[in-house]
C-alpha positions as CSV (number, residue, x, y, z in Angstrom):
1,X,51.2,-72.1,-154.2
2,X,48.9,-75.3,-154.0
3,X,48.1,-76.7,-150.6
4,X,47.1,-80.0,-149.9
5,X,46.6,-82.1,-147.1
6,X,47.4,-86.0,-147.8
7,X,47.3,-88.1,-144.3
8,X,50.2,-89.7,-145.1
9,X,53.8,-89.5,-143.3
10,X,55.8,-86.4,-144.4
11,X,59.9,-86.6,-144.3
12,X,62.5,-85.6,-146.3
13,X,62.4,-87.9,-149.4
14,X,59.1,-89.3,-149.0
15,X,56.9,-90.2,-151.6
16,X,53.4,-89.2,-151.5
17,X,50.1,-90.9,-153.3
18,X,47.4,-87.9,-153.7
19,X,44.0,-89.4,-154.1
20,X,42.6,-90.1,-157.4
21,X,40.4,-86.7,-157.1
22,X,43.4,-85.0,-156.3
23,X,45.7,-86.2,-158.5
24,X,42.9,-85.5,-161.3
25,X,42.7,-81.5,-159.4
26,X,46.7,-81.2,-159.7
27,X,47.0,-82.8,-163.5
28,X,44.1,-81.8,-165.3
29,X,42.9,-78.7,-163.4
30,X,46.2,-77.1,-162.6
31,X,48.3,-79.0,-165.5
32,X,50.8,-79.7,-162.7
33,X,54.1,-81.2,-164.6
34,X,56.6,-83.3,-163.4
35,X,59.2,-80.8,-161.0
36,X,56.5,-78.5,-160.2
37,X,55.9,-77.6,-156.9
38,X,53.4,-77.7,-153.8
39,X,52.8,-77.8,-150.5
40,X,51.4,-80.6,-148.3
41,X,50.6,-81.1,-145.1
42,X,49.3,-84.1,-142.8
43,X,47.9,-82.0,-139.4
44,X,51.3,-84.1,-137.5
45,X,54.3,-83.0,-139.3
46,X,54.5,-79.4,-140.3
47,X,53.9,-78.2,-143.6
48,X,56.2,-79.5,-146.5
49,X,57.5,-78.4,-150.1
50,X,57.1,-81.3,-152.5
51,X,57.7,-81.3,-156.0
52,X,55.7,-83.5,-158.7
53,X,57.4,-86.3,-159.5
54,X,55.6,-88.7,-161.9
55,X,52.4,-88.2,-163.6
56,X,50.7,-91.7,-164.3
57,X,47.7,-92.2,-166.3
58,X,45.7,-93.0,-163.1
59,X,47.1,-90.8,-160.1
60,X,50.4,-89.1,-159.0
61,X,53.5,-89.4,-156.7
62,X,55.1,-86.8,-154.7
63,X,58.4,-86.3,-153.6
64,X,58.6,-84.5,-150.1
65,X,61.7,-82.0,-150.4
66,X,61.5,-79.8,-147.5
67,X,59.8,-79.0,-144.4
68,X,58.6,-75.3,-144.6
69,X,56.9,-74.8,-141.3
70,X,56.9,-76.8,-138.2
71,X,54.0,-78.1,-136.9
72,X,51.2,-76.3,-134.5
73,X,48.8,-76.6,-132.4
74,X,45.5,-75.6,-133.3
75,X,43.6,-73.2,-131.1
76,X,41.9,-75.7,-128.3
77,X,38.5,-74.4,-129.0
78,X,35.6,-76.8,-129.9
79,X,32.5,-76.5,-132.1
80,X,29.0,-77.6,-131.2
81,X,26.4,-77.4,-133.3
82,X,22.5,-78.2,-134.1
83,X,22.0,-80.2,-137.4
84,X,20.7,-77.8,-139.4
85,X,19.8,-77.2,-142.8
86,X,22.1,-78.6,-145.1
87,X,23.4,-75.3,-146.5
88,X,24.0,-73.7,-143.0
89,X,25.4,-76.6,-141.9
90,X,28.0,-76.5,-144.7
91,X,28.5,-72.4,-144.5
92,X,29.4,-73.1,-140.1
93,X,31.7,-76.1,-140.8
94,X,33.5,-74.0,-143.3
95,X,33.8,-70.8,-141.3
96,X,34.4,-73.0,-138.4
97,X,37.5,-74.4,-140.0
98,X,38.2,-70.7,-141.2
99,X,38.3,-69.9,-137.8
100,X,40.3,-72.5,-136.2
101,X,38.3,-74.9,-134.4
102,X,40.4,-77.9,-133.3
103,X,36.6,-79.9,-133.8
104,X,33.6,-79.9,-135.2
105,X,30.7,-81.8,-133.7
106,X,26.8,-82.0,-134.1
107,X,24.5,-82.2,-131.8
108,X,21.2,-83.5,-132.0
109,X,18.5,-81.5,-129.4
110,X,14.9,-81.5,-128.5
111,X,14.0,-78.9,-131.1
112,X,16.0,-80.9,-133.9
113,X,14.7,-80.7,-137.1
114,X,15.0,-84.3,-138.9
115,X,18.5,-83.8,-141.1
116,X,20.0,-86.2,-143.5
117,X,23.6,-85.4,-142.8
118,X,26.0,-86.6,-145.2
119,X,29.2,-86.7,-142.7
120,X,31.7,-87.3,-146.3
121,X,30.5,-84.3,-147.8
122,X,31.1,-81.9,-144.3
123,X,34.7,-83.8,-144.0
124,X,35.6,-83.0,-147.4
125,X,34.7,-78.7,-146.5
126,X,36.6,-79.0,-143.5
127,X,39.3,-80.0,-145.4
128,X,38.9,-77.9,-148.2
129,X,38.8,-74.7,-146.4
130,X,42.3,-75.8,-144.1
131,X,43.7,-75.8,-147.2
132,X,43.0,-72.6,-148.5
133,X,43.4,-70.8,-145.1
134,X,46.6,-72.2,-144.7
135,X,46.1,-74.2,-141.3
136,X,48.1,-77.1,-140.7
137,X,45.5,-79.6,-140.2
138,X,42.2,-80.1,-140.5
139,X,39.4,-80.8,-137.7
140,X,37.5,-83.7,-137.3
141,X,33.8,-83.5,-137.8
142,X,32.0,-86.0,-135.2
143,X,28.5,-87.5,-136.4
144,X,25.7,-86.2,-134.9
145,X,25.1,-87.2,-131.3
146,X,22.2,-86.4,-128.5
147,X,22.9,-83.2,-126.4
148,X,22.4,-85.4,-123.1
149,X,24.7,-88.0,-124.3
150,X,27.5,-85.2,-125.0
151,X,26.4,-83.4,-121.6
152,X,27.0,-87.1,-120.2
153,X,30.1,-88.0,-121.1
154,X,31.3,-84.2,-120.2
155,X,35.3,-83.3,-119.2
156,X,34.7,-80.9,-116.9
157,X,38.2,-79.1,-117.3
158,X,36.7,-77.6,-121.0
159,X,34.3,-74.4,-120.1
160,X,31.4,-74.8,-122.2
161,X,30.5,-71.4,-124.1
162,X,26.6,-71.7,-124.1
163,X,25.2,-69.2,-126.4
164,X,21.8,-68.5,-125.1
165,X,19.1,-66.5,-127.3
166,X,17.2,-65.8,-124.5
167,X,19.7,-63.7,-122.8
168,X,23.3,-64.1,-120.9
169,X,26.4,-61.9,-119.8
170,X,27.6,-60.7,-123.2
171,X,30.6,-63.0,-125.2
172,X,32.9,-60.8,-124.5
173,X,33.1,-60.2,-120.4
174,X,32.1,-63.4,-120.2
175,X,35.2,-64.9,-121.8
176,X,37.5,-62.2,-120.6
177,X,36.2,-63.0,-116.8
178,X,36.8,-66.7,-117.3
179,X,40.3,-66.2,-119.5
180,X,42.3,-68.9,-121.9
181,X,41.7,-72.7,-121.7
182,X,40.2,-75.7,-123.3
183,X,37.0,-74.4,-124.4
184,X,33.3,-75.5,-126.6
185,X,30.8,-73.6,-128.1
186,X,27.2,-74.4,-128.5
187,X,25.0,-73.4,-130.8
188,X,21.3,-74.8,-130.8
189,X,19.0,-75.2,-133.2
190,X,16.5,-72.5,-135.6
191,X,14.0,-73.1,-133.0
192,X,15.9,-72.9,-129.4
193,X,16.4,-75.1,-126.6
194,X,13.5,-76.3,-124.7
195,X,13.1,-74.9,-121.4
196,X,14.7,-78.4,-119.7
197,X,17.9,-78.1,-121.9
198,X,17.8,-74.4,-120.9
199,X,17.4,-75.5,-117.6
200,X,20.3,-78.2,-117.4
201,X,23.0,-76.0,-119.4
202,X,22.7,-73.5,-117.5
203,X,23.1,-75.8,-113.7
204,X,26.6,-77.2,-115.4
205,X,29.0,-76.1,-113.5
206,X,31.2,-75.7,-116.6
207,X,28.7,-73.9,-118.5
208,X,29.2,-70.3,-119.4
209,X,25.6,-68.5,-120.5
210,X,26.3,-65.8,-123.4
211,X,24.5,-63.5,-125.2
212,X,25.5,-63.0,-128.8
213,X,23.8,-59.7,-129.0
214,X,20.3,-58.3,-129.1
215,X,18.8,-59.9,-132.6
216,X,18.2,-63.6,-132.5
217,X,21.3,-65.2,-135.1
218,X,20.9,-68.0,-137.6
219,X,22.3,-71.1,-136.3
220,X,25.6,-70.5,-138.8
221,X,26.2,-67.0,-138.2
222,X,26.2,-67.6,-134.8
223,X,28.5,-70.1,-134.9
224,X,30.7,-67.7,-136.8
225,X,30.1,-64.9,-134.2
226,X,30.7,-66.9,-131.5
227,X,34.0,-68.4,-132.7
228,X,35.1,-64.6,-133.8
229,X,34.5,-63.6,-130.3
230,X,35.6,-66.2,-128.6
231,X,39.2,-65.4,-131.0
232,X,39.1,-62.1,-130.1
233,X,39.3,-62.1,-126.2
234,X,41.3,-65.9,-125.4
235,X,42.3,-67.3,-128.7
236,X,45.6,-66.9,-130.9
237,X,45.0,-63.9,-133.0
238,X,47.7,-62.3,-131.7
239,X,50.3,-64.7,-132.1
């Protein structure tokens, strides 16, 4: 059935305005008629059946019938990543999302490569993909931002996964060893971390130093690794 997330309240009876893009998606593209229906969800209030219930010549409304699942929280995992090309960029928000991450956030490092980030487009394939993988709400993507200012501004109670090319205990006994908890993973850019950053990461005293394996990972597949790993030994693949 067709998922959709619309950021607006969900109760029984509600009626729901889809965007103009996805009212276009659920008229034209899936010739949705009045009665059919779909499910929505809003990341706050469960996931709901709604039926169609007027097709206007610009846009739609939806009636919320009847909540299907209850609300959950999303694994309390955290993404940190390089800007990177725009492609691999894309390819680790989506997988990210795939994945779980509660949120998505660039990072802008010494090695950095100059970006032009278009924060829309990375929103709308966050969203996108919670839709199809059947999560019930989507993560925010946060706009790039200096690895010292994120270091900075630090909570101390989330561990910091730091996955380090140049060597570390490996993922797994490294997450096993430290167990469950609010958590980030960092993934630098195609050409490292300087030495300094290196240096500083790994003095943190929430900072975990990983190893990803022995062949050096593209920034996107590592973010994918990582996150798969990081699932695997604390995260909620076995609910």
């Amino acid at each position: 059935m067709i998922r959709l997330h619309i950021p607006q309240p969900l109760s029984a009876g509600a009626a729901l305005a889809p965007t103009l893009d996805q009212s276009r998606y659920l008229t034209q593209v899936m010739r949705l008629k009045a009665g059919d229906p779909l499910l929505v969800f809003n990341g706050a209030d469960g996931e709901w059946r709604c039926a169609m219930a007027e097709v206007l010549k610009k846009g739609a409304v939806l009636r919320a019938e009847e909540q299907v699942r209850a609300q959950v929280r999303p694994p309390d995992v955290h993404l940190l990543i390089a800007t990177v090309k725009k492609s691999a960029l894309e390819f680790a928000v989506e997988k990210a999302t795939e994945l779980g991450a509660a949120r998505i956030g660039l990072v802008l490092t010494a090695r950095t490569q100059p970006q032009h980030v278009r924060m829309d487009r990375l929103a709308a394939i966050a969203e996108e993909s919670a839709e199809q993988t059947g999560r019930l709400d989507v993560p925010v993507v946060e706009a790039p931002r200096k690895l010292a200012e994120v270091l900075d501004g630090w909570n101390g109670a989330r561990r910091l996964m730091f996955c380090d090319e140049t060597g570390g205990e490996p993922a797994l006994t490294a997450l096993a060893a430290a167990g469950a908890g609010p958590w980030a993973i960092l993934i630098g850019p195609e050409g490292g971390f300087s030495p300094e950053e290196r240096d500083r990461l790994r003095a943190l005293p929430f900072t975990t130093a990983v190893s990803l394996g022995p062949r050096v990972l593209r920034a996107d597949t590592a973010a994918t690794a990582a996150l798969t790993l990081w699932q695997a030994a604390v995260g909620d693949w076995e609910r």
